[in-house]
TIZAVO-794556 format. One record per residue (C-alpha): residue number from 1; x, y, z. Coordinates in Angstrom, 1 decimal. Layout:
N
+-----+--------+--------+--------+
:  nr :      X :      Y :      Z :
+-----+--------+--------+--------+
: NUM :      X :      Y :      Z :
...
+-----+--------+--------+--------+
***
This chain:
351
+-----+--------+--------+--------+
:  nr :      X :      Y :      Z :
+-----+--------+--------+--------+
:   1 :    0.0 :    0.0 :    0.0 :
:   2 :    2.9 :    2.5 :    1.1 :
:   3 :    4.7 :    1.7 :   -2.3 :
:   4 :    1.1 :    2.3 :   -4.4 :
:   5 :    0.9 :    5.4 :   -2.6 :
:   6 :    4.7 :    6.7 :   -3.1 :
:   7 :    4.2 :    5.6 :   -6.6 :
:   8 :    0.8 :    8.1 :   -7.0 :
:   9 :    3.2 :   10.8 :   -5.4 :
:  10 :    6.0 :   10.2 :   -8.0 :
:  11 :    3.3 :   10.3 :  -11.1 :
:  12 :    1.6 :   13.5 :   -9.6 :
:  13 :    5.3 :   15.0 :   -9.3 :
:  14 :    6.3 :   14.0 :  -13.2 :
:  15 :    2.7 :   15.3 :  -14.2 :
:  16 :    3.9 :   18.7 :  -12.4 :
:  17 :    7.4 :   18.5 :  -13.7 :
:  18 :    6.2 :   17.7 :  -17.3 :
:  19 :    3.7 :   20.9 :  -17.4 :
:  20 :    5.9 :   23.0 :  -15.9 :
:  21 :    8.3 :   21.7 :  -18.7 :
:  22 :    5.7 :   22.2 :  -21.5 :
:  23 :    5.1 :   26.1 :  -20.4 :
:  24 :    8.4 :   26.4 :  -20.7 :
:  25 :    8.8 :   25.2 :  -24.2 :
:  26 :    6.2 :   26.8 :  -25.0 :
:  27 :    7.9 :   30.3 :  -23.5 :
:  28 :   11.1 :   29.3 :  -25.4 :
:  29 :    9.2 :   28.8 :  -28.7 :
:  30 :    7.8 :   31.9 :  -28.4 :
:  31 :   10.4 :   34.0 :  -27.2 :
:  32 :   12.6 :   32.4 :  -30.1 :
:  33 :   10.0 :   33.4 :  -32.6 :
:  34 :    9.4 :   36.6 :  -31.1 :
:  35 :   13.2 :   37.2 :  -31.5 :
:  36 :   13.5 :   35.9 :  -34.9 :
:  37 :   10.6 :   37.9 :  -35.9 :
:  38 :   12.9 :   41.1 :  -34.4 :
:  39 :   15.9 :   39.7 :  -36.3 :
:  40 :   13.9 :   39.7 :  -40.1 :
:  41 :   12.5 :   43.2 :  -38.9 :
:  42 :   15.9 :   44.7 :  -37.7 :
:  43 :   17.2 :   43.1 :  -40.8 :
:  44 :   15.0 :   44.7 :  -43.5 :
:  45 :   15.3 :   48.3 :  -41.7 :
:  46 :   19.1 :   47.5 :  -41.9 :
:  47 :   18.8 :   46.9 :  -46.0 :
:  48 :   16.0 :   50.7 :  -46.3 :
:  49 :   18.8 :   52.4 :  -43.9 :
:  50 :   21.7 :   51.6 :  -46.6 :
:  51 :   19.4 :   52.3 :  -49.4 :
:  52 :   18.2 :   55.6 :  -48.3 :
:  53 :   22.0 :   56.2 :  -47.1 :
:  54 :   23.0 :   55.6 :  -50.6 :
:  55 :   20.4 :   58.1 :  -52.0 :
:  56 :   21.3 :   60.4 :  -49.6 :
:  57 :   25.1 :   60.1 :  -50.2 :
:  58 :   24.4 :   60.8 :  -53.8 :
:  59 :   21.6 :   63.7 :  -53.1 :
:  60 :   23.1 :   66.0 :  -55.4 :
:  61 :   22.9 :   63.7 :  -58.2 :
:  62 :   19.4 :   63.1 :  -58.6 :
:  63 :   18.4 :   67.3 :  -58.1 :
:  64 :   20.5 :   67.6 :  -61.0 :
:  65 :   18.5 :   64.7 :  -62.4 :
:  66 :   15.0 :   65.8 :  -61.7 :
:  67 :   15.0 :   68.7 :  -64.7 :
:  68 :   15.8 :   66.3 :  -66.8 :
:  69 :   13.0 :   64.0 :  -66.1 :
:  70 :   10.5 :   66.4 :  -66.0 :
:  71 :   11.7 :   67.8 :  -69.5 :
:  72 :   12.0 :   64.0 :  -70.7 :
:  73 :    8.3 :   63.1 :  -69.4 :
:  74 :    6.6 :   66.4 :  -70.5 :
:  75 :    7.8 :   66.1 :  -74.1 :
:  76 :    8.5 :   62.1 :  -74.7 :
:  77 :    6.1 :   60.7 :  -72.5 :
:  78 :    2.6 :   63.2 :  -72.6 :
:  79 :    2.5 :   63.0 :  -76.0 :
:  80 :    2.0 :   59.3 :  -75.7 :
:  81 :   -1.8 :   60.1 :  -75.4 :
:  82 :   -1.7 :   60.7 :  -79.1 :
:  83 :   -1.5 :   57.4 :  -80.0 :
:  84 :   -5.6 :   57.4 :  -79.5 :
:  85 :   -6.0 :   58.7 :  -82.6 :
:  86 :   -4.7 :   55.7 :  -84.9 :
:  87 :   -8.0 :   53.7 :  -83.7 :
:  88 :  -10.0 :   56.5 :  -84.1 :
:  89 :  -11.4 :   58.9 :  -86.7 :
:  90 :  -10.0 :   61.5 :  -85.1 :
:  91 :  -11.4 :   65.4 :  -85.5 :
:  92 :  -10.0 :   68.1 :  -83.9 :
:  93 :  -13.2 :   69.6 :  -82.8 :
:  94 :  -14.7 :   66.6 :  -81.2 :
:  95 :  -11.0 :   65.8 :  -79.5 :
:  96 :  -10.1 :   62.5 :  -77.8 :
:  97 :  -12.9 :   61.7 :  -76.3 :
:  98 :  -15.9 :   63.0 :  -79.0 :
:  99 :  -14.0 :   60.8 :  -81.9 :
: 100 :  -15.6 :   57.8 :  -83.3 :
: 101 :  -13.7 :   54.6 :  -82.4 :
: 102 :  -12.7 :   52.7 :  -85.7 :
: 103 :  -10.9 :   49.8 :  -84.0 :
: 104 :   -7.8 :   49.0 :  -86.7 :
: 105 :   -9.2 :   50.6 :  -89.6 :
: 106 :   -7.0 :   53.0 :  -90.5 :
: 107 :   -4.0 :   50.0 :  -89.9 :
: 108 :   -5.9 :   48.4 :  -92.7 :
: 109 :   -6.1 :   51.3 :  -95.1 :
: 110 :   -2.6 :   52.0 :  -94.2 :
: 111 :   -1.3 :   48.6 :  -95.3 :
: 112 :   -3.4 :   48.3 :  -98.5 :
: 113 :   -1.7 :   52.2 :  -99.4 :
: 114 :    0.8 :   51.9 : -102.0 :
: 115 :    1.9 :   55.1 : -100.9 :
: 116 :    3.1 :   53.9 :  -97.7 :
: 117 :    5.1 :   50.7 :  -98.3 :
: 118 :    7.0 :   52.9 : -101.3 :
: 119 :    8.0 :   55.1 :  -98.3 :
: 120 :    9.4 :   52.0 :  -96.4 :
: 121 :   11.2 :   50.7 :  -98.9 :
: 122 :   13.2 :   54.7 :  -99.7 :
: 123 :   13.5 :   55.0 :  -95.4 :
: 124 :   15.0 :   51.0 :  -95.5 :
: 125 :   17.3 :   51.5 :  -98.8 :
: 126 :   18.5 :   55.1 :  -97.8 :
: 127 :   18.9 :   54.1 :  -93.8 :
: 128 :   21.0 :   50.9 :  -94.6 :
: 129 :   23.1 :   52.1 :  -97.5 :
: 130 :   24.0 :   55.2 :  -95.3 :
: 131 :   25.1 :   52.8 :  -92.4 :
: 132 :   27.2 :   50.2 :  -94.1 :
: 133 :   28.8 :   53.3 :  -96.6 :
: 134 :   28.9 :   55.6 :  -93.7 :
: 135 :   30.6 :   52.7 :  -91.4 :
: 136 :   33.6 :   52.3 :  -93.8 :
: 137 :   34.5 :   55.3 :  -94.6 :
: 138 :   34.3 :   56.6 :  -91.0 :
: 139 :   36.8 :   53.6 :  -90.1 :
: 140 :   38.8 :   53.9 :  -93.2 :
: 141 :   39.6 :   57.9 :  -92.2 :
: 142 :   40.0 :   57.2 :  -88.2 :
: 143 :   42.7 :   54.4 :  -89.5 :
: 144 :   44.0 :   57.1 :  -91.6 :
: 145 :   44.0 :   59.9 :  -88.8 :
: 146 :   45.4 :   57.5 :  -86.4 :
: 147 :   48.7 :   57.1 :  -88.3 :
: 148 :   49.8 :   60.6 :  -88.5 :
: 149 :   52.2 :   61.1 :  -86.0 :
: 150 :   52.8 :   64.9 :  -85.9 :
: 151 :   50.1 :   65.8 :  -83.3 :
: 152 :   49.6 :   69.5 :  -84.1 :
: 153 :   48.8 :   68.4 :  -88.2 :
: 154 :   46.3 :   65.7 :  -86.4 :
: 155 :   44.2 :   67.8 :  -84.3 :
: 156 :   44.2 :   70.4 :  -87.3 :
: 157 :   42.9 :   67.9 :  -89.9 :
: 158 :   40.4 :   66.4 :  -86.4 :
: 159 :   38.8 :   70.0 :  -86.4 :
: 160 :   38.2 :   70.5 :  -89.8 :
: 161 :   36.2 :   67.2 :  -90.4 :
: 162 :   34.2 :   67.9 :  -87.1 :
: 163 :   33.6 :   71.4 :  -88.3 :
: 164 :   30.4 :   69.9 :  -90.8 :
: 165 :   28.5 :   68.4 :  -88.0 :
: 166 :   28.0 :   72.1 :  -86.3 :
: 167 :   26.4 :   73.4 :  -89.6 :
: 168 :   22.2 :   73.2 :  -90.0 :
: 169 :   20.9 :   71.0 :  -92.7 :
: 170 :   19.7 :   73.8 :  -94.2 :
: 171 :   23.1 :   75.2 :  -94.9 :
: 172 :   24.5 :   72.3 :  -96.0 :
: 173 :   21.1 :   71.1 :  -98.3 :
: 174 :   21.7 :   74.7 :  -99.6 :
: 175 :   25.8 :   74.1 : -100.7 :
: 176 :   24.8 :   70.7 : -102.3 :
: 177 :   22.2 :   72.2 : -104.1 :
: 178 :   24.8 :   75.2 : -105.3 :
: 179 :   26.7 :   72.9 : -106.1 :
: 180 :   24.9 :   70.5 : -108.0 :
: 181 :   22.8 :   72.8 : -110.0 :
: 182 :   22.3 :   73.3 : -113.8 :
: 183 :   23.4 :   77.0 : -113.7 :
: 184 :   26.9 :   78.4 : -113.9 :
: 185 :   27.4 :   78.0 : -110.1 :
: 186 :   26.8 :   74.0 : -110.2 :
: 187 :   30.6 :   72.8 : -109.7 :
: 188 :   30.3 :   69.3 : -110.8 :
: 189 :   28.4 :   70.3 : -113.7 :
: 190 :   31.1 :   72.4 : -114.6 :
: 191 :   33.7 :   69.7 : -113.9 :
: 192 :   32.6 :   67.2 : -116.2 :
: 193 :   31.7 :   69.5 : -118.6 :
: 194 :   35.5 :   70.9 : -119.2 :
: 195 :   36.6 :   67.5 : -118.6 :
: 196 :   34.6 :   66.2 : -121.4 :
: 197 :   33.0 :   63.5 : -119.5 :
: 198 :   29.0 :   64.7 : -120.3 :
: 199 :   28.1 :   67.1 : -123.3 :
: 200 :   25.4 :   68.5 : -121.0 :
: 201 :   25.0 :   69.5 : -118.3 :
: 202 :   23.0 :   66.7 : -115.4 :
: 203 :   20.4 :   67.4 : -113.4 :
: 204 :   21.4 :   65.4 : -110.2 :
: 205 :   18.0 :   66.5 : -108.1 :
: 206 :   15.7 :   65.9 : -110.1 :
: 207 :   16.9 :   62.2 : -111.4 :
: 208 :   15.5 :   59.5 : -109.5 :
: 209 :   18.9 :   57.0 : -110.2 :
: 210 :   21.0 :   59.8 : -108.4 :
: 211 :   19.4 :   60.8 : -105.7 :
: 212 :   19.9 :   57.9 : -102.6 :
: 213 :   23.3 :   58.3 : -103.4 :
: 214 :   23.1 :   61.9 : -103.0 :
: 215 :   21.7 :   61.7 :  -99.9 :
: 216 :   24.3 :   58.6 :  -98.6 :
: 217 :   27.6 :   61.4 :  -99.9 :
: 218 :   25.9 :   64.2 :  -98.1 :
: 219 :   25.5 :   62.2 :  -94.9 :
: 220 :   29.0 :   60.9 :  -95.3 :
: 221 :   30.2 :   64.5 :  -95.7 :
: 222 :   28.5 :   66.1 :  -92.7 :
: 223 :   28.9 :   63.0 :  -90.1 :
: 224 :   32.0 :   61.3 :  -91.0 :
: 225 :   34.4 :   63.5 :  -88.8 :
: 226 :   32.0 :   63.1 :  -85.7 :
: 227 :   31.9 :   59.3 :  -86.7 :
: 228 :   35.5 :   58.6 :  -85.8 :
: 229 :   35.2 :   59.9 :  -82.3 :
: 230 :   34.7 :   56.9 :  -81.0 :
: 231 :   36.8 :   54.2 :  -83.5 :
: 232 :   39.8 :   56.7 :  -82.6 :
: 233 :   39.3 :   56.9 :  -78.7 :
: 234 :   39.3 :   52.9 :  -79.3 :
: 235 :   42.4 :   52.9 :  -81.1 :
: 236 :   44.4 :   54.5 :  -78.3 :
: 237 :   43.2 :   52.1 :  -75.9 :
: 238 :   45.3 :   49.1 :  -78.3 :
: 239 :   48.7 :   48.4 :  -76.3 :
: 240 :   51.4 :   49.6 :  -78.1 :
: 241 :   54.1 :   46.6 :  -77.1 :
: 242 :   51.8 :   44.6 :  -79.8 :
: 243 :   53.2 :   47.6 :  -82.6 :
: 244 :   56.4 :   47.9 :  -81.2 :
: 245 :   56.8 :   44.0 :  -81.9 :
: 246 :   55.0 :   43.9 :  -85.2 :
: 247 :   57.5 :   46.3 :  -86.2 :
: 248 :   61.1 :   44.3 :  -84.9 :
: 249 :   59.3 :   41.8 :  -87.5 :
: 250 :   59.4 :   43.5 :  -90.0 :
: 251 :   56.0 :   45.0 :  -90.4 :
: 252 :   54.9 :   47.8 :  -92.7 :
: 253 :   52.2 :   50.6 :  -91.6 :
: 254 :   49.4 :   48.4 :  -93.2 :
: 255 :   50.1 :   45.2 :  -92.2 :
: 256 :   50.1 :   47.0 :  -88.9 :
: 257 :   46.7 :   48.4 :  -89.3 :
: 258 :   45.3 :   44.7 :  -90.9 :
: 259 :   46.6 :   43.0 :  -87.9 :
: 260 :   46.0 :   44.9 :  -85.2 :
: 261 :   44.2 :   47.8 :  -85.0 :
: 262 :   41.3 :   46.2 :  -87.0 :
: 263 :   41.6 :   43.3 :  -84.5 :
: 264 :   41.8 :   45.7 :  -81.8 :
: 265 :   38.7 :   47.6 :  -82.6 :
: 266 :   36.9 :   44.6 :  -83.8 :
: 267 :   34.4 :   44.7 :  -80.6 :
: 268 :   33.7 :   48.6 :  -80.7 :
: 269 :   32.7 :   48.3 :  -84.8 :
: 270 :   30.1 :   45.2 :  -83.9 :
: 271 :   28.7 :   46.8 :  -81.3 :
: 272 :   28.5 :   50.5 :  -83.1 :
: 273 :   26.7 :   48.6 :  -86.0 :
: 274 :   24.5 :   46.6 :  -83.8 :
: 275 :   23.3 :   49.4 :  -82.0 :
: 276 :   22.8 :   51.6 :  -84.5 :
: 277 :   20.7 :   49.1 :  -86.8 :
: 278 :   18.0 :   49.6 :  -83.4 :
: 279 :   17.2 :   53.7 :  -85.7 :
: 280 :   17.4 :   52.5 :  -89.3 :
: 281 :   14.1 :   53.8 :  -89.5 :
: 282 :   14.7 :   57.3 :  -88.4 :
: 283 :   16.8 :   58.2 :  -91.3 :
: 284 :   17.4 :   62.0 :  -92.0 :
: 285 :   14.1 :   64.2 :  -92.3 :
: 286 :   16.1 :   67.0 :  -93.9 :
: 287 :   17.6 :   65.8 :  -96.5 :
: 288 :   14.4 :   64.1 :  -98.4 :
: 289 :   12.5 :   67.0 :  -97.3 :
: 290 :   14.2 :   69.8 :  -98.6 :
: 291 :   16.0 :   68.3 : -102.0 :
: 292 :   13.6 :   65.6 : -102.0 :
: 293 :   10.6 :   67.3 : -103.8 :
: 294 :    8.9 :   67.2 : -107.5 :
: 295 :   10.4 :   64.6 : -110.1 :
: 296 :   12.3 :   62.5 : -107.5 :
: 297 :    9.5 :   61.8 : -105.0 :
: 298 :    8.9 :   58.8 : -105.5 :
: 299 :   12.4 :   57.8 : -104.0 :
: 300 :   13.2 :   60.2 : -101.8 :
: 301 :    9.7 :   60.1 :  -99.4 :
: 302 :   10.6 :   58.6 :  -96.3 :
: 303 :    7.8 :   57.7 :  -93.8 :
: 304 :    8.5 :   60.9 :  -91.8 :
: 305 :    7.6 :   62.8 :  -95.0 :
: 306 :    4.5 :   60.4 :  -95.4 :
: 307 :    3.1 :   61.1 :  -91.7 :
: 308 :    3.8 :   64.4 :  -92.1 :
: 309 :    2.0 :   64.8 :  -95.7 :
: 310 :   -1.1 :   62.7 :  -94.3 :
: 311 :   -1.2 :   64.2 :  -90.8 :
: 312 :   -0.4 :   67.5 :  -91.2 :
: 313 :   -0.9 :   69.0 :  -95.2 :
: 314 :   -4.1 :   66.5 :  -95.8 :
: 315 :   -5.2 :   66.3 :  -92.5 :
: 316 :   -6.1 :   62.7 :  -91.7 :
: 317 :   -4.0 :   62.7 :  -88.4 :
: 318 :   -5.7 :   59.0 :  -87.6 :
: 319 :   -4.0 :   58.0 :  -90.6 :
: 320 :   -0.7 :   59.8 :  -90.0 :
: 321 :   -0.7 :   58.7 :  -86.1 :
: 322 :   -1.4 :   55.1 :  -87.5 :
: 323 :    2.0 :   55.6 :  -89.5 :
: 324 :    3.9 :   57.0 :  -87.2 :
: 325 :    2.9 :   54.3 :  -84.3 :
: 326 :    3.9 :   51.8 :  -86.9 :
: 327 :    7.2 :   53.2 :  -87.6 :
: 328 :    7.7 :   53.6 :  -83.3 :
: 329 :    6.5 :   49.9 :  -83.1 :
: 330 :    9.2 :   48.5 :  -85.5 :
: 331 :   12.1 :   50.9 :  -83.6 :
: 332 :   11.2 :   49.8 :  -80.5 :
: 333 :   11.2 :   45.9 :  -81.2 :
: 334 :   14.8 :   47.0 :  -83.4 :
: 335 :   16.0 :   49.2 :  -80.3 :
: 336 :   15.2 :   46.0 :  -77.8 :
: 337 :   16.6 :   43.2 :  -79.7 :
: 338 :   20.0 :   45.1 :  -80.9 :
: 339 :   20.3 :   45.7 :  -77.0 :
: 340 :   19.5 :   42.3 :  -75.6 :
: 341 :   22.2 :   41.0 :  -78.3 :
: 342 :   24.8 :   43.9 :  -77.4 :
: 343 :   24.5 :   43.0 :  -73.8 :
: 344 :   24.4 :   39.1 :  -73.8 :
: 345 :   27.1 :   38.9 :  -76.3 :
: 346 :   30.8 :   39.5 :  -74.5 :
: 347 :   33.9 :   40.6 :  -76.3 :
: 348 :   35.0 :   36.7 :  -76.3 :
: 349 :   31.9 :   35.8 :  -78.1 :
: 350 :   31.8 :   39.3 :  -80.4 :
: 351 :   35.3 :   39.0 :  -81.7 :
+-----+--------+--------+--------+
***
């Protein structure tokens, strides 16, 4: 009986021991959750502190910023509502919102236009022929500049092919059309004449087989000092041990340039071309514009011109907006995929 009784006392004691025990786990779990909870909470207000103490540190930057995004938003980004139009038929008394809705009709009117896929074809031929030409001779005259050695004759001969890029097109359509007019002034005219090559004299502007070239030489003419900014900044960058040894061997100045500044600057001309095949639709508005008109139209509209003759001068601005979105549409899925390849593809894998 005593032992029966001791053994009731024992249970009652482990009963007591194992609840005390269990509110005490149960404090533990608690406490340790409470404190892992204040761990994740001191640990995310750690992460906002360095992020707002980076912002802070660099304060100045993004005051200087703000004008600039407020410029960038008012004119690039406000205007955006526009796009409405292209699905409506759009009247500029009625605005936005009194406009009937046409869904894609004007899309469809636009695609069945002769008109418009005539203008592609001039913005596609002129936009490519200007890159690859304009590419070539850009590198061809950095490679050239980069192997004069007298730096005062370099920096002179720099400045004077920079000098075009400063000039307005209308300056420069004006010298090319002095220069390749019919009258006493033309000089080419003048040229070929004394030289005997033509018995009379050519009018360049007005023949449909002349003018993309006209426009690709202008382009070269105006740009191509500007253009080797960047090819000659590469070049200097090319370690000049790899010359020094090229020469013990025996090497002549070409040989030099085959070998290894073209090697050198291999990466730079991929990406420039990459890049810049993202705006071959935005070619030159001036150029077609202004020494575009009359007997060469039908090469030298671009679909700039073709918005601005449908939107503006015959005022369907559905029709023109429907253009112009088109045109955005294509530079934006150019613009993304040239970038996606620039920045996935390393030097490794570009050279």
């Amino acid at each position: 009986m005593q032992g029966k009784h001791t053994m009731k006392k024992k249970s009652a004691k482990q009963r007591s021991i194992e609840k005390k025990s269990a509110k005490q786990r149960s404090i533990e779990k608690k406490s340790s959750e409470s404190k892992y909870v204040e761990k994740q909470y001191t640990e995310k207000q750690l992460r906002w502190y360095k992020l707002i103490g980076k912002y802070k540190s660099q304060k100045e930057l993004f005051f200087m910023i703000i004008p600039c995004m407020i410029f960038t938003f008012i004119f690039c980004y406000m205007p955006l509502r526009g796009w409405i139009m292209a699905f409506q038929n759009f009247k500029p008394g009625k605005g936005y919102r009194g406009s009937k809705f046409v869904g894609l009709q004007q899309f469809e009117f636009l695609f069945k236009d002769k008109t418009f896929w005539q203008s592609l074809r001039n913005t596609l031929v002129m936009s490519t022929m200007n890159l690859v030409i304009g590419t070539v001779v850009a590198l061809i005259f950095a490679l050239l500049l980069n192997e004069i050695r007298q730096v005062g004759r370099k920096r002179i001969v720099q400045t004077i092919s920079y000098l075009p890029h400063f000039l307005s097109w209308i300056i420069v359509c004006s010298l090319a059309a002095d220069i390749l007019s019919t009258t006493n002034s033309g000089v080419v005219n003048n040229l070929l004449l004394k030289l005997g090559i033509i018995d009379s004299p050519i009018l360049f502007l007005g023949t449909k087989k002349y003018f993309w070239w006209i426009y690709v030489l202008i382009n070269i003419w105006k740009e191509m000092g500007w253009n080797t900014i960047i090819y000659i900044a590469a070049m200097a960058g090319i370690d000049q041990s790899l010359y020094e040894a090229a020469e013990i061997d025996g090497a002549n100045r070409y040989q030099k340039m085959w070998h290894i500044t073209l090697p050198g600057i291999r990466p730079t001309i991929i990406v420039i071309l990459i890049m810049n095949l993202g705006w071959i639709l935005n070619t030159s508005f001036e150029i077609p514009y202004l020494l575009g008109q009359g007997l060469v139209l039908d090469v030298s509209e671009t679909l700039d011109l073709f918005v601005l003759r449908y939107g503006i001068k015959n005022g369907n601005f559905s029709l023109g907006t429907a253009g112009g979105l088109f045109k955005s549409f294509i530079s934006i899925i150019l613009v993304s995929a040239t970038t996606w390849f620039a920045n996935h593809k390393s030097d490794e894998q570009i050279m």
